[in-house]
N, CA and C of each residue as an Amber inpcrd file, in Angstrom:
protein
   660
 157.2350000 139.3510000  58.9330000 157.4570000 138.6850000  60.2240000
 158.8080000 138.0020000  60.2420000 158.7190000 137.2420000  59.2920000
 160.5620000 136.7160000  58.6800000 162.0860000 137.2820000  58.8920000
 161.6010000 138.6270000  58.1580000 162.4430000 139.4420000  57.9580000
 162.8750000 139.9250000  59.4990000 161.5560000 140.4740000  59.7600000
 162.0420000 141.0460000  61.4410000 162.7070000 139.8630000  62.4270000
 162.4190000 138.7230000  62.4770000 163.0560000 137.6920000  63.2000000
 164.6140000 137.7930000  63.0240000 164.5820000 138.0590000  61.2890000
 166.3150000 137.6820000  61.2730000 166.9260000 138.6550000  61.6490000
 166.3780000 140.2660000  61.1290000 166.5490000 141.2550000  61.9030000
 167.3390000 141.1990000  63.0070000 166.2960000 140.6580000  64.3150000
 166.7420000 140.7510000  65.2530000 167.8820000 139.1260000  65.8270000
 168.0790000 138.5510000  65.0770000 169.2200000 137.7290000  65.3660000
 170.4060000 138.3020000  65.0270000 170.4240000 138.9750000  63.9740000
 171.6680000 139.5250000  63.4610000 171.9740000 140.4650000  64.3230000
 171.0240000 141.6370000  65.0930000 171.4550000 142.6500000  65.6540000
 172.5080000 142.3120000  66.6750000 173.7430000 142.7800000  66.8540000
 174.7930000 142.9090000  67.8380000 173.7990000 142.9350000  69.6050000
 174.2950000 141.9580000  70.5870000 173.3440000 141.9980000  71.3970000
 173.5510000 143.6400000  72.0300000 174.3840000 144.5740000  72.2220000
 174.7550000 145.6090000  72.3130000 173.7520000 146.6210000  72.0460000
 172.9290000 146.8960000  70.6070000 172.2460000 147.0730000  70.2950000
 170.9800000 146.4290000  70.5170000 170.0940000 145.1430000  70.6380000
 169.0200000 144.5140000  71.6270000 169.0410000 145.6550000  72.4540000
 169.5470000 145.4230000  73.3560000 169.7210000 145.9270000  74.5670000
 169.0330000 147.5630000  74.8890000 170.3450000 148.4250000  73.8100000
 169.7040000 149.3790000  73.4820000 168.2420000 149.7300000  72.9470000
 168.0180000 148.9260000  72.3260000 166.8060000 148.5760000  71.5400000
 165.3530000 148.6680000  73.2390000 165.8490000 147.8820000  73.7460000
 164.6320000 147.3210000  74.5180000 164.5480000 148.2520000  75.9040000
 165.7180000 149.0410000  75.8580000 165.5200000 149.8310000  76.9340000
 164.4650000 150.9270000  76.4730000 165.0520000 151.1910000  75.0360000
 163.7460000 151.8940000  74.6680000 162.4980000 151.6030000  74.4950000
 161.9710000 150.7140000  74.3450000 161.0140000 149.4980000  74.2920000
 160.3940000 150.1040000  75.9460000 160.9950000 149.7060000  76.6480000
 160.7940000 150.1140000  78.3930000 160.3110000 151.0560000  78.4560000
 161.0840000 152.5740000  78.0830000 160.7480000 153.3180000  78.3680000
 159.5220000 154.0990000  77.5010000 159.3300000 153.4430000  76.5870000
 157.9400000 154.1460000  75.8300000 156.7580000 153.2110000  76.3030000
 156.7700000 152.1660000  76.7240000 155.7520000 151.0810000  77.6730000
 155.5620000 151.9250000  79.1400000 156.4020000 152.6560000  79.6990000
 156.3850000 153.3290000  81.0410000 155.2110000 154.4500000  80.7540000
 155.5980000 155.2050000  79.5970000 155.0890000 156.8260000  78.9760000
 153.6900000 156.1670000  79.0760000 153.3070000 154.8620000  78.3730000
 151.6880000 155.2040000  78.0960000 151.2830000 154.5530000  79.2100000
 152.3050000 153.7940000  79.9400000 151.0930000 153.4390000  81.3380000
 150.9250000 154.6090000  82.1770000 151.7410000 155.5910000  82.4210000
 151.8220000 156.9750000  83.1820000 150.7920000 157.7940000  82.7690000
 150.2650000 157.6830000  81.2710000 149.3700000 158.0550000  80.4300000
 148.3900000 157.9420000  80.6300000 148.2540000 156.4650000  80.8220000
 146.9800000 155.7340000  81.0180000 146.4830000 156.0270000  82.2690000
 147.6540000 156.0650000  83.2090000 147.1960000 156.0710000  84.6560000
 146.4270000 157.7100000  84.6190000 147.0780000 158.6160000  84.3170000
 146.8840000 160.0600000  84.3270000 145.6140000 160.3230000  83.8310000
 145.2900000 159.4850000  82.5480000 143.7790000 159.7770000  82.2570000
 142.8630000 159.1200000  82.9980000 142.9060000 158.0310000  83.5000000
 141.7840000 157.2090000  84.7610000 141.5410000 157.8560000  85.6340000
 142.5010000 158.6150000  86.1130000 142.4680000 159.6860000  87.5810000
 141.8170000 160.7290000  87.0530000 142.0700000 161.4740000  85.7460000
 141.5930000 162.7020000  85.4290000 139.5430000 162.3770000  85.4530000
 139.4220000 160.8600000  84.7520000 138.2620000 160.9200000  84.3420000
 137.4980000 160.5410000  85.5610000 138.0820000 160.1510000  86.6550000
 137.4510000 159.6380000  87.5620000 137.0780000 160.6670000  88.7510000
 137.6360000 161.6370000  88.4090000 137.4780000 162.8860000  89.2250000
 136.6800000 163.9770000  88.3470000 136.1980000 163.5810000  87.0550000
 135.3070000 164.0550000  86.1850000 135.9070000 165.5510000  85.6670000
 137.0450000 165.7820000  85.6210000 137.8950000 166.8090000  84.8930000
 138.1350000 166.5750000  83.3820000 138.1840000 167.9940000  82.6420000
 138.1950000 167.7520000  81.3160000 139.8710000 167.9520000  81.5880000
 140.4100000 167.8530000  80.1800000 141.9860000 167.9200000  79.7340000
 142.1620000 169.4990000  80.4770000 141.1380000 170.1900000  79.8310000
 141.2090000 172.0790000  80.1680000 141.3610000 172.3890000  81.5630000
 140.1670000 171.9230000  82.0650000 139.8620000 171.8320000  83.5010000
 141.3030000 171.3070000  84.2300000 142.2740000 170.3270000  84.1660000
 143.0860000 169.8170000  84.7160000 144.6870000 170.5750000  84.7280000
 144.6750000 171.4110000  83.2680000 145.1800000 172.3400000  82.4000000
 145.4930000 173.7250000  83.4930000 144.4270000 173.6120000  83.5180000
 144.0640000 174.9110000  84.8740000 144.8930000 174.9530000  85.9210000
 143.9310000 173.6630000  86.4620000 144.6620000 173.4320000  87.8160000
 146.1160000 172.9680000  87.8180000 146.9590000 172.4950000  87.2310000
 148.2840000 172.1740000  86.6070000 149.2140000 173.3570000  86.6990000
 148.4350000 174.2750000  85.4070000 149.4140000 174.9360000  85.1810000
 150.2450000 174.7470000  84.1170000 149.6330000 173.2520000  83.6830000
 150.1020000 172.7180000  82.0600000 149.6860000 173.5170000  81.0140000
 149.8430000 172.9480000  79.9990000 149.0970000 173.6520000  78.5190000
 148.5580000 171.9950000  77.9970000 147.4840000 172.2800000  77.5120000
 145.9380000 171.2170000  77.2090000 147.5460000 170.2150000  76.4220000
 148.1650000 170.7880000  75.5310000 148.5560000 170.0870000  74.7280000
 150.1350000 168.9390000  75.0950000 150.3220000 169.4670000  76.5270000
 151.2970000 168.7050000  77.2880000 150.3680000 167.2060000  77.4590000
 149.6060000 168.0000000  77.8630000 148.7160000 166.8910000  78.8660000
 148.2800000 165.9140000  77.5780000 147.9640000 166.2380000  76.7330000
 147.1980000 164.5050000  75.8510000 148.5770000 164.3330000  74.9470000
 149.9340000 165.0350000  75.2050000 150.5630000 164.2190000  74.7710000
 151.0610000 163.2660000  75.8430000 151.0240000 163.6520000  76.8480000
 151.3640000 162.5770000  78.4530000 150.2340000 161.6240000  78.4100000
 148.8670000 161.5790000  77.9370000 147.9000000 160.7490000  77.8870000
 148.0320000 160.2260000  76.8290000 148.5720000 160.2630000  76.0640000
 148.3110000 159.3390000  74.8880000 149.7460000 158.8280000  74.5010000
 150.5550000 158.9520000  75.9360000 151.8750000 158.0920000  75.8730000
 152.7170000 158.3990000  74.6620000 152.9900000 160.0550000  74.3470000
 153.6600000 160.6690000  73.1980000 154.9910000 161.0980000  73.8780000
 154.7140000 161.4100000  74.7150000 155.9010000 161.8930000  75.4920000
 156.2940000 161.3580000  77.6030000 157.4170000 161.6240000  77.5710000
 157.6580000 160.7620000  78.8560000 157.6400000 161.8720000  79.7900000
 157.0280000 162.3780000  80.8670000 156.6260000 163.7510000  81.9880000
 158.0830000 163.5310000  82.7920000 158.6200000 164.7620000  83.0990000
 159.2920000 165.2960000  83.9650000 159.2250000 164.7020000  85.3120000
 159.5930000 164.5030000  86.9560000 159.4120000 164.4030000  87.7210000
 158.9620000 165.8350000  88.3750000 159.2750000 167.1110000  88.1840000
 158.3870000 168.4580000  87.9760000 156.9920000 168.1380000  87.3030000
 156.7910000 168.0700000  86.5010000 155.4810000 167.6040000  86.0120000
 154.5920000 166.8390000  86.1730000 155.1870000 165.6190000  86.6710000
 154.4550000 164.4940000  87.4720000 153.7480000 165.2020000  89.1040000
 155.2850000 166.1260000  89.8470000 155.0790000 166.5440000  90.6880000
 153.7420000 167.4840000  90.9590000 154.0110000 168.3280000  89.8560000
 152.1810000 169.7080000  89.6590000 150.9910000 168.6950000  89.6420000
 151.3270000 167.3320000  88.7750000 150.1050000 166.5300000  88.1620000
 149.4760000 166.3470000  89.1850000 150.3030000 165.5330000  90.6230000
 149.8590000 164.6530000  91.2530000 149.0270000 166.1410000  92.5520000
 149.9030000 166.7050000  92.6420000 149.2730000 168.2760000  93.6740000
 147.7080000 168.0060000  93.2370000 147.9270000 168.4230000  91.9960000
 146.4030000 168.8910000  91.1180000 145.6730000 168.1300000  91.4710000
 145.9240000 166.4920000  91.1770000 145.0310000 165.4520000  91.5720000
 144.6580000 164.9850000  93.1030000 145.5910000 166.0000000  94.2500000
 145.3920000 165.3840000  95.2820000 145.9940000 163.6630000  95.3370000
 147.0690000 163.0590000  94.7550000 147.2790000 161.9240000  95.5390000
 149.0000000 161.5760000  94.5830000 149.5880000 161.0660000  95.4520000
 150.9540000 160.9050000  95.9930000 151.4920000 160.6500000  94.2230000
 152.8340000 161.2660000  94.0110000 153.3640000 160.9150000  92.7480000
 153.7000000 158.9550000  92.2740000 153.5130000 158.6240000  93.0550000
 153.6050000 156.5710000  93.3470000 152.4090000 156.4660000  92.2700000
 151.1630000 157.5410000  92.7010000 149.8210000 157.1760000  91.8730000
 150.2890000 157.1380000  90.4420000 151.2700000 157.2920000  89.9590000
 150.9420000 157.2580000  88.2590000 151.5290000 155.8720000  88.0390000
 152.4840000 155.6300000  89.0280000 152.7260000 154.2350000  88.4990000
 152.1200000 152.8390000  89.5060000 151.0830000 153.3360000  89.6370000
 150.4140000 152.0670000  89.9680000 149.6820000 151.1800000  89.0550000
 149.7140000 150.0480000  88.4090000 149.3540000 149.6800000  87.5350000
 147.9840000 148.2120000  87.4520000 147.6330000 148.7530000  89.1180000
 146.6050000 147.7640000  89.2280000 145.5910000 147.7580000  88.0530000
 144.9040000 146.5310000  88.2330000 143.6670000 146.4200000  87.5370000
 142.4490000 147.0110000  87.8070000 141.5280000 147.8830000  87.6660000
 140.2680000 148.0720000  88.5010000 139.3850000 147.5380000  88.7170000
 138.9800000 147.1010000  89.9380000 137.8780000 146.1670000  90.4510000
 136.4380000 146.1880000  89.4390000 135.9520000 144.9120000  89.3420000
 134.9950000 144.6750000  88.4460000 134.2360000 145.4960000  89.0610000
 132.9620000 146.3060000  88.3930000 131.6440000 146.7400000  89.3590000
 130.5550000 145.7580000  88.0050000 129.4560000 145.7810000  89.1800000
 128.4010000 145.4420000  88.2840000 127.1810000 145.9870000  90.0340000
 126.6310000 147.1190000  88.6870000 125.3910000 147.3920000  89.6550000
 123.8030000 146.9010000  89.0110000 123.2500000 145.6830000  90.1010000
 121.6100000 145.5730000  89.9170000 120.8660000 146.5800000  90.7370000
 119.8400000 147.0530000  89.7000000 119.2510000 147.8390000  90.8760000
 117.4500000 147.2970000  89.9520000 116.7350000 147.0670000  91.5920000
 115.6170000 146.8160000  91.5040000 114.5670000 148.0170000  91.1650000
 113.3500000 147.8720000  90.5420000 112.4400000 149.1690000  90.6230000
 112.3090000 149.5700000  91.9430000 112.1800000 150.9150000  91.3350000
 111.6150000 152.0040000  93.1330000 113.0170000 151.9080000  94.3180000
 114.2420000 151.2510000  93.8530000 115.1680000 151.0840000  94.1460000
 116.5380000 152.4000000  93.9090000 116.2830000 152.8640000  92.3090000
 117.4330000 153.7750000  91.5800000 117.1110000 155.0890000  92.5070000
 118.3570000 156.1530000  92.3000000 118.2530000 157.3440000  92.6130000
 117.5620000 158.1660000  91.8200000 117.0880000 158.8710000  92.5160000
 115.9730000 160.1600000  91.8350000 116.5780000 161.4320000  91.8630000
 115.7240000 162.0040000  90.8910000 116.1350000 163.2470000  91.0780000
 114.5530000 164.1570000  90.3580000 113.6820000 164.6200000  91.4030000
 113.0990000 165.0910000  91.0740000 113.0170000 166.6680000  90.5900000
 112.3970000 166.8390000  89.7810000 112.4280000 168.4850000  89.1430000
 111.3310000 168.8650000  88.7070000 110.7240000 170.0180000  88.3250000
 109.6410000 170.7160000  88.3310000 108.6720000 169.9330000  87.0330000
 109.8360000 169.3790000  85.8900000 109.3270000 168.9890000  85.1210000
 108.7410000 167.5580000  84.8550000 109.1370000 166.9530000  85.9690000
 109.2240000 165.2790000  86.0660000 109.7490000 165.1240000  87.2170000
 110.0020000 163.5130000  86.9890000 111.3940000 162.9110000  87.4640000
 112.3320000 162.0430000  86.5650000 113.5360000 161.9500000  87.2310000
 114.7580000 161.2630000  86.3640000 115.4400000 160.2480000  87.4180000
 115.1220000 158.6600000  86.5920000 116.3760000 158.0350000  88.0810000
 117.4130000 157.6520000  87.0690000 118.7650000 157.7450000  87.6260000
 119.8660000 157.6000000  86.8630000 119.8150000 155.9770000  87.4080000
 120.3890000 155.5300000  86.1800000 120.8890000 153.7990000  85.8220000
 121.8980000 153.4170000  86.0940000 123.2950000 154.6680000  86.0950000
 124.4510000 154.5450000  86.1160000 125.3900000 154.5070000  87.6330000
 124.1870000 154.7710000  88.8350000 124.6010000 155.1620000  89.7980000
 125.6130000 153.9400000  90.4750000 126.6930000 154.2660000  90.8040000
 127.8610000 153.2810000  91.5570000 128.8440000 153.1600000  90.4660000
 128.7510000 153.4100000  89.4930000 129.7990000 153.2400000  88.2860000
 130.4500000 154.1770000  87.9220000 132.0030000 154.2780000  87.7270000
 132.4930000 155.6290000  87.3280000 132.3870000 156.0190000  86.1860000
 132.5090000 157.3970000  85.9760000 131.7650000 157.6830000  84.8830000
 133.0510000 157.7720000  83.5420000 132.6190000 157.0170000  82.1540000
 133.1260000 156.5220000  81.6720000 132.7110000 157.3000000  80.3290000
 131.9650000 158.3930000  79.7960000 131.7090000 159.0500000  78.8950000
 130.0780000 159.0880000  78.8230000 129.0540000 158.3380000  78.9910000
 128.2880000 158.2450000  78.8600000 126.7550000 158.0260000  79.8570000
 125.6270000 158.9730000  80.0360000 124.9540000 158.4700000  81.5560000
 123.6020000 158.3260000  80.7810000 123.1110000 157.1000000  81.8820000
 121.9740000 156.9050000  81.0560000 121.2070000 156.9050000  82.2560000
 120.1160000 157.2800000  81.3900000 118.8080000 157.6730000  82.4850000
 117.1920000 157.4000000  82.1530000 116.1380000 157.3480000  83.0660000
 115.1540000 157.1640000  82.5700000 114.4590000 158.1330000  82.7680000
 113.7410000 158.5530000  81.8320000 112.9380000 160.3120000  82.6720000
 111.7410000 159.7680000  82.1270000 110.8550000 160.7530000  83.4930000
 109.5100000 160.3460000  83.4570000 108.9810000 161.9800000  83.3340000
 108.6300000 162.2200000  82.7600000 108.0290000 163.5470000  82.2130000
 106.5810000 164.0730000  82.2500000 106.1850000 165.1430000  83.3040000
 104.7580000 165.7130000  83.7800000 103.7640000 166.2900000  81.9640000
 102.8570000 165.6820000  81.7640000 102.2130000 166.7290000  80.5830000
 102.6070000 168.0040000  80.9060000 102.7860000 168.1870000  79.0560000
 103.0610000 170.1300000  78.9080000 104.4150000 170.0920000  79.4770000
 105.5440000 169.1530000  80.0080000 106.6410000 169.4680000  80.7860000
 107.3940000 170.1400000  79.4190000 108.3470000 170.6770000  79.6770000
 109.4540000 171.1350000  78.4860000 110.3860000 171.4690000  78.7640000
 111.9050000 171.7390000  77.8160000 113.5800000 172.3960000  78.3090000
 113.4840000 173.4730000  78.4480000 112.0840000 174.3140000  77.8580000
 112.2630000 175.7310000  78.0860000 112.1370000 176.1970000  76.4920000
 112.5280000 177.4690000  76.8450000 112.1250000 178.1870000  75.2230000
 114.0940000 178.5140000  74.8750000 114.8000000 178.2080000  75.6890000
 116.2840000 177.9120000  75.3910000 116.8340000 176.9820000  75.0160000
 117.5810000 176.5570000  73.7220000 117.9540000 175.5450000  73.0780000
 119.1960000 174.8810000  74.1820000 119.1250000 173.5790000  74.1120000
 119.9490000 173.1690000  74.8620000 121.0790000 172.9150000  73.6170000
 122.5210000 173.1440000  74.2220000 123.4190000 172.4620000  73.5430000
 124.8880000 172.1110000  74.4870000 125.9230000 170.7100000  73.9710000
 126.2820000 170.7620000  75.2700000 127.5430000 170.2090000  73.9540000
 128.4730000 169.5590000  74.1050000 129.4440000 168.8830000  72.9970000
 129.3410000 167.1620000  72.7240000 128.6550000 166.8010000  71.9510000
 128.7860000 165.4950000  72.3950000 127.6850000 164.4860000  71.5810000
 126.9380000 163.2500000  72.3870000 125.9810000 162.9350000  71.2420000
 124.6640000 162.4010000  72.3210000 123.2650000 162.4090000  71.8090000
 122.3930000 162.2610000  72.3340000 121.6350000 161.3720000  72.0470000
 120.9420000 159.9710000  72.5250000 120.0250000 159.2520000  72.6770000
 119.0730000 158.8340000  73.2730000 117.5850000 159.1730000  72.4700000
 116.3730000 158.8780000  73.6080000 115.6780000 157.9050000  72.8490000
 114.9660000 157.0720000  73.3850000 113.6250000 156.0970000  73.3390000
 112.7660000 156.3240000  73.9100000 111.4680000 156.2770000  73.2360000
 110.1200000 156.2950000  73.7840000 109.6700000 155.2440000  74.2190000
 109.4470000 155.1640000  75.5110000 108.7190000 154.3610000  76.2380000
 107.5240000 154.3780000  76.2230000 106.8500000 155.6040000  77.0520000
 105.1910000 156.0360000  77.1130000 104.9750000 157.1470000  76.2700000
 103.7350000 157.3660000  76.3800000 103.3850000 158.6140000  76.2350000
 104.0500000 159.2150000  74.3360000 104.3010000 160.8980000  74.3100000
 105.0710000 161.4400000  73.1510000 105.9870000 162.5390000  73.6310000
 106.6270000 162.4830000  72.8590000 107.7610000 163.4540000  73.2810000
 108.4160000 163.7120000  72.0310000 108.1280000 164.4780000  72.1890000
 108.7210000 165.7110000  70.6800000 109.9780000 166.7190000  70.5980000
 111.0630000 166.5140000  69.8250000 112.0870000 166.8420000  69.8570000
 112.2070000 167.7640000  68.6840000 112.8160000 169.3200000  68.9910000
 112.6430000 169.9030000  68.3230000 114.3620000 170.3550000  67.9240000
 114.8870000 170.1050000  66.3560000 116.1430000 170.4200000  66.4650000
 116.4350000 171.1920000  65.3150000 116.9320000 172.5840000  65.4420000
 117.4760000 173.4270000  64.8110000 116.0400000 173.7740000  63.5550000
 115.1980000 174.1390000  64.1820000 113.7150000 174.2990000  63.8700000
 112.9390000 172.8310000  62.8710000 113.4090000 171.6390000  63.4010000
 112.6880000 170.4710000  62.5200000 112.2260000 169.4090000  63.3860000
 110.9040000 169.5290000  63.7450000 110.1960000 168.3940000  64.3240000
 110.6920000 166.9170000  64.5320000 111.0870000 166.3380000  65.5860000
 110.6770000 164.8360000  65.5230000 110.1500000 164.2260000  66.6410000
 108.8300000 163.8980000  66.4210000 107.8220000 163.4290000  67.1120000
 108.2680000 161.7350000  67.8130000 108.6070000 161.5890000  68.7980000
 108.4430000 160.1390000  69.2220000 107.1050000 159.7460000  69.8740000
 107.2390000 158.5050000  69.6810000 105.7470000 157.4790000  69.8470000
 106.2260000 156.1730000  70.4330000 106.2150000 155.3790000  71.4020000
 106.3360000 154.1700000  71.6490000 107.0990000 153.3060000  70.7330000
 108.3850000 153.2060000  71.3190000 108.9450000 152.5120000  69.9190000
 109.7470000 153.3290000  69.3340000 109.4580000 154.5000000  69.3330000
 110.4350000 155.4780000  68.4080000 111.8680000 155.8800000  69.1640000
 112.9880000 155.9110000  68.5120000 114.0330000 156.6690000  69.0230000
 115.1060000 157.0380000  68.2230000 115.7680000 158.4060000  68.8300000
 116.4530000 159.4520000  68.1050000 117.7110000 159.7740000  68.6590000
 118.6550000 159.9380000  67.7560000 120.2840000 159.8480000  68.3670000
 121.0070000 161.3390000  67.5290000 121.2000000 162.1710000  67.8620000
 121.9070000 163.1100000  67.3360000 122.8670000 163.7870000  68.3030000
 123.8440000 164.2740000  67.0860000 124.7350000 165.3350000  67.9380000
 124.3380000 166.7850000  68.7050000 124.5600000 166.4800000  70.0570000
 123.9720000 167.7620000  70.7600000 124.8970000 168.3830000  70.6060000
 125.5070000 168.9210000  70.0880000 126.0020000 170.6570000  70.0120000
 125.2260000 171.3750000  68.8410000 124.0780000 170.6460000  68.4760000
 122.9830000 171.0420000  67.6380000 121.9710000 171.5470000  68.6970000
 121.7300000 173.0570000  68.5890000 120.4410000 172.8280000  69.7850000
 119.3470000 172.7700000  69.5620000 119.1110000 172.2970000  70.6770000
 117.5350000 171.4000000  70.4890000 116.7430000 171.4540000  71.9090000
 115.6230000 171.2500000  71.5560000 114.6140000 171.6050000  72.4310000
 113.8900000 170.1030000  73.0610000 113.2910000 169.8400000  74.1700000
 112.0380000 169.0820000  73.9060000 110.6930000 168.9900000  74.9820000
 109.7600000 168.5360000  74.6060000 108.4930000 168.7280000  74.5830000
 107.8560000 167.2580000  74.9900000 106.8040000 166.8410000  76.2400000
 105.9920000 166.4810000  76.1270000 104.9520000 166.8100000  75.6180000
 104.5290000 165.9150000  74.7770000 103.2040000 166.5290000  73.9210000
 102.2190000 165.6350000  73.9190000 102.3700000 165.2120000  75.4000000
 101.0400000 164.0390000  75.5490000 100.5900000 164.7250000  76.7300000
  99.0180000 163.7130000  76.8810000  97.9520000 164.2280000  77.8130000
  98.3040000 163.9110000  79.5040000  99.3250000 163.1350000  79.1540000
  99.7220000 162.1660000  79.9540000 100.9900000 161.7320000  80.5820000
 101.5830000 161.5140000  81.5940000 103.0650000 161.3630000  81.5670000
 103.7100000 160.6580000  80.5850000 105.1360000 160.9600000  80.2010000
 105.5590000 160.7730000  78.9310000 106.3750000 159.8350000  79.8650000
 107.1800000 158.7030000  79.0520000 108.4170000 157.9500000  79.4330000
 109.6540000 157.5990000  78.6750000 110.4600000 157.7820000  78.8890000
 111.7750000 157.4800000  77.7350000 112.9200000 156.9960000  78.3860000
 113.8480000 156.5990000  77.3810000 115.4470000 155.9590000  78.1960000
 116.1410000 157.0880000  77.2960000 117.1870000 157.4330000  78.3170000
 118.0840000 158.8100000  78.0160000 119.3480000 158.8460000  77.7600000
 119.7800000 158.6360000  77.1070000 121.2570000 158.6460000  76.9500000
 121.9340000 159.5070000  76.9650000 123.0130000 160.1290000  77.6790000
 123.4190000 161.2680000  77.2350000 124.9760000 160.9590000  77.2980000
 125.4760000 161.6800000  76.0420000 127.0380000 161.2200000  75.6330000
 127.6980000 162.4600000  75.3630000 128.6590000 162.6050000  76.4830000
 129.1980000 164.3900000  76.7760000 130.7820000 163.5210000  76.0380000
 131.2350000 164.5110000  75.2950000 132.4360000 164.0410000  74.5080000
 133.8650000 163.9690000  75.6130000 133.1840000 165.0160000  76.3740000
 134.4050000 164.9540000  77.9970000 133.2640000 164.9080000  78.7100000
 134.0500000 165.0250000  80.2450000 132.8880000 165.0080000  81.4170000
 132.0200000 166.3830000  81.2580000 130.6920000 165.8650000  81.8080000
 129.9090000 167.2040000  81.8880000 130.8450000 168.4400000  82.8100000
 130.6200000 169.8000000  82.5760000 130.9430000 170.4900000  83.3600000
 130.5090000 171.1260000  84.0260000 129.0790000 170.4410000  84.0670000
 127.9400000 170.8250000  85.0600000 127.4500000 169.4820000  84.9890000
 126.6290000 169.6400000  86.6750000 125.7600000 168.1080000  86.7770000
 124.8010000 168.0730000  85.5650000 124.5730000 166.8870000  85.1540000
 123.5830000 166.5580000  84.8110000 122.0480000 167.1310000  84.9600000
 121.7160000 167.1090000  86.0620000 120.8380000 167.5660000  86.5740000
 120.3310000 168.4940000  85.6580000 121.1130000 170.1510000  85.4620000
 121.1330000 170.9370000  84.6630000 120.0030000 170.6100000  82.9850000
 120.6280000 169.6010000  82.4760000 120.0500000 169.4970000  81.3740000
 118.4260000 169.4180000  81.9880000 117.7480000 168.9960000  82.9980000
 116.3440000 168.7890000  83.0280000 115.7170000 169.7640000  83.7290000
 116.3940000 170.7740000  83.9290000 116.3890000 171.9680000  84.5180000
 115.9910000 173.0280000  83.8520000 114.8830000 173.6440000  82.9300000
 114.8850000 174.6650000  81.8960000 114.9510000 176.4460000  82.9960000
C-alpha cells in the first residue's frame, strides 16, 4: 500500500494523467458490459441466442460482458438493433428499482397441467438465474418415461405426500422433510408415488435462461 502511494507521488503528473485516462476507459468497458448483460438477461437470451441475432461470435460478446474489451460503435450499433433499444442504452448507468413481491395464498399464478398444478413464486421479478415454484402433483402423476435434462442445477423439498426421483437409474425417495439438489444435465425422472396429492418447493437453476418456458419441464 506504501509503496504504491509513493509510486504514485513520484509519477510525473504527465503520466497520472495518462494513467487515469486509462483507468476511465476500462471503468467505461465493464459498465457497457454490465449494461449489455442486464439487457441480455432481462430479455431472457443466452450469450448464443444474442450471438445469432448480432451476428457476433459467443466469444466477442463475454469478452464485452465481462469488461475485457472496449465494443466498436459498429458493434454497439448491431448490439443495440438486436436488443431493440437506442445505442444511449448501454450507457445508462441507473440503478434498478427495488422489487419486492408479497403474494398471498390462492393469490400466485398457476399453471395448470395434466399432471398437477404449479404456481410460480417468482412472478413480477426479473429473472435472475433461478425460478422457484411450488408443484402440487395428481397421484400416479409423472415426467414421463423420457429423462429430463436441461444445463444447470436442481432443487426440490417435500412438502406432502412422496415423490420419488429417479436419476441415472438410482432411486431417491422423498418424504416430508426430505430434499434433493443435483445437477440436471444428469437425467432424471420423477414420480409421485403417493395415494395422494404430492407437494414440494421447486427450484429450478438453468445455468443461462431457459430456452423454453418452464412450463415444458412439467409437461411429459
Amino acid at each position: 500500500m506504501f509503496q504504491d502511494s509513493t509510486v504514485d507521488f513520484m509519477t510525473p503528473k504527465k503520466d497520472v494523467k495518462h494513467r487515469s485516462s486509462k483507468q476511465d476507459a476500462s471503468l467505461a468497458s465493464e459498465r457497457v458490459g454490465r449494461q449489455l448483460r442486464v439487457m441480455r438477461k432481462a430479455r431472457r437470451l443466452s450469450i448464443r441466442a444474442l450471438a445469432k441475432l448480432s451476428g457476433l461470435s459467443v466469444n466477442t460478446l463475454s469478452l464485452i460482458e465481462n469488461g475485457k474489451t472496449s465494443p466498436s460503435v459498429s458493434t454497439l450499433h448491431h448490439l443495440a438493433e438486436s436488443l431493440d433499444v437506442p445505442i444511449t442504452a448501454f450507457f445508462e448507468y441507473e440503478h434498478p428499482k427495488r422489487r419486492i413481491v408479497h403474494q398471498r395464498a390462492g393469490e400466485r399464478q398457476q399453471l395448470i397441467f395434466s399432471q398437477g398444478q404449479v404456481e410460480k413464486l417468482s412472478a413480477g421479478m426479473p429473472h435472475l438465474g433461478s425460478e422457484p415454484f411450488i408443484a402440487r402433483l395428481e397421484p400416479g402423476a409423472t415426467s414421463g418415461e423420457t429423462p429430463i435434462v436441461f444445463p444447470g442445477r436442481e432443487f426440490i423439498y417435500c412438502l406432502e405426500g412422496h415423490i420419488t426421483y429417479t436419476i441415472e437409474g438410482e432411486t431417491f425417495p422423498l418424504a416430508p422433510g426430505d430434499s434433493l439438489i443435483f445437477d440436471s444435465y444428469t437425467p432424471h425422472t420423477w414420480r409421485n408415488t403417493a395415494s395422494t396429492i404430492s407437494c414440494a418447493l421447486l427450484v429450478l437453476c438453468p445455468e443461462d435462461s431457459l430456452d423454453e418456458s418452464s412450463e415444458h419441464y412439467f409437461m411429459p
